[in-house]
C-alpha positions, 0 to 999 in steps of 0.5 A: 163200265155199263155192263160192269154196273149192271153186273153188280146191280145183278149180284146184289138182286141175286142175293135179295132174291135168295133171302127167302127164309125171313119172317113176315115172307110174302111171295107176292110181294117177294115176286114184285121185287124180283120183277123190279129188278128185272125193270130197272137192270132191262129198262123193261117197261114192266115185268110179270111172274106167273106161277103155274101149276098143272098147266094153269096160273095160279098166281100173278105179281108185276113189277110196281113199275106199270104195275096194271100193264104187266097184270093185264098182259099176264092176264091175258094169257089165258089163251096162250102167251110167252109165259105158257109156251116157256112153262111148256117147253121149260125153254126161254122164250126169245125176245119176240116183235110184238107186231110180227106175233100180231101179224102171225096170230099168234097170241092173239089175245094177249099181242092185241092188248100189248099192241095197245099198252105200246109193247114193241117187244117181250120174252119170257124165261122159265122159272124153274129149279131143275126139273121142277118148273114153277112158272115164268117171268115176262118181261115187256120192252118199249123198244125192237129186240135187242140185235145182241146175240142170244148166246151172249152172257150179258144179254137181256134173256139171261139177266131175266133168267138168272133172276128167275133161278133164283127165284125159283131157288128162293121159293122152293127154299121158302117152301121147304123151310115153311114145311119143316117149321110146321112139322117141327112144330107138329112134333113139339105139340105131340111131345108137350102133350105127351108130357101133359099126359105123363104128368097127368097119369102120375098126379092121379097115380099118386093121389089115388094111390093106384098104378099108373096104367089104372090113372091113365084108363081114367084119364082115357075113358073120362076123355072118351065119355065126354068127347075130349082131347085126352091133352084138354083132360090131362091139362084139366088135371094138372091145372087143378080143375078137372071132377076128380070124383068122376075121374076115379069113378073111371077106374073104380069101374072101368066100364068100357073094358081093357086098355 
């Protein structure tokens, strides 16, 4: 019955974790959340992600939960830690004896402040959608490792890295869904400016009864005299208040050569 709750406390964290294409995102407090989960369905202590990139943090969120702890270790890996050696090695790092690391001198720095946060134990599993890798998630435990095989599905390494999929899963959606929206909204600029241009062009045509390609080297050269954007210039037109008289001043002379 226990694992049977903590399965469905896991789907239903898989799913909030996939639920990135929202507005008001915020990824850090995104990355908190999946750090949550990841307390309340280990009873971890606390819980970090670190994103990497190049080889260095570049961000870091900890579970609400011990919030200070989970920063100050992720901290302290400045020098070397689970969540480096799992970014490294792409590879989950298994649960690990804070004193035994201690004892070995490895990660010195960080064992020493886990040592005094009274972290008995700690593993970390990448975050990474195939081969792109994004970071790692930490987890810090009150209690020895856990004696259940590495290998089974239940086990507390492949929770943590079943929400780490999906975190990074929810990111990199987020991230592409971000990108697309900003050059869709690029491309509907270009074309209501083009518009402005079109309709611009054909008012002056029309009032000056010219071709249009004559209103549109107006338009252009008046832009390139005054250092406009010819979108501010056609707008200027069409709202009525652009100087006409220095407007076809620019076509009576075309001073600046051919289009």
């Amino acid at each position: 019955m226990r694992y049977a709750t903590r399965e469905i406390r896991l789907a239903s964290a898989l799913v909030e974790a996939a639920d990135t294409l929202v507005e008001g995102f915020e990824a850090g407090r995104y990355l908190q959340r999946v750090s949550d989960h990841c307390v309340e369905l280990l009873d971890a202590r606390a819980a970090g992600v670190m994103l990497i990139d190049g080889g260095r943090s570049v961000s870091l969120a900890a579970s609400s939960r011990h919030e200070q702890v989970a920063l100050d270790l992720l901290e302290a890996q400045h020098g070397g830690g689970p969540c480096l050696d799992s970014y490294g090695s792409g590879k989950a790092v298994p649960p690990v004896s804070i004193r035994v690391a201690h004892a070995a001198a490895r990660w010195p720095d960080f064992t020493e402040r886990a040592l005094g946060h009274d972290i008995v134990t700690t593993f970390a599993v990448p975050l990474r959608r195939r081969e792109n890798l994004l970071g790692a998630l930490n987890v810090f435990v009150p209690t020895p490792p856990d004696r259940t095989p590495a290998d089974d599905a239940t086990s507390g390494l492949h929770v943590a890295q079943a929400l780490a999929d999906a975190a990074a899963l929810g990111l990199q959606n987020r991230h592409t869904y971000a990108r697309y929206r900003t050059l869709s909204g690029q491309l509907q600029e270009a074309l209501s400016s083009r518009v402005r241009i079109e309709q611009a062009k054909g008012m002056l045509a029309e009032r000056w009864s010219v071709p249009a390609d004559h209103a549109f080297t107006a338009l252009r050269q008046y832009a390139r005299r005054h250092r406009l954007p010819l979108d501010q210039v056609a707008s200027a037109v069409i709202e009525g208040v652009a100087e006409d008289a220095e407007l076809r001043r620019q076509v009576d002379g075309r001073a600046d050569g051919p289009v």
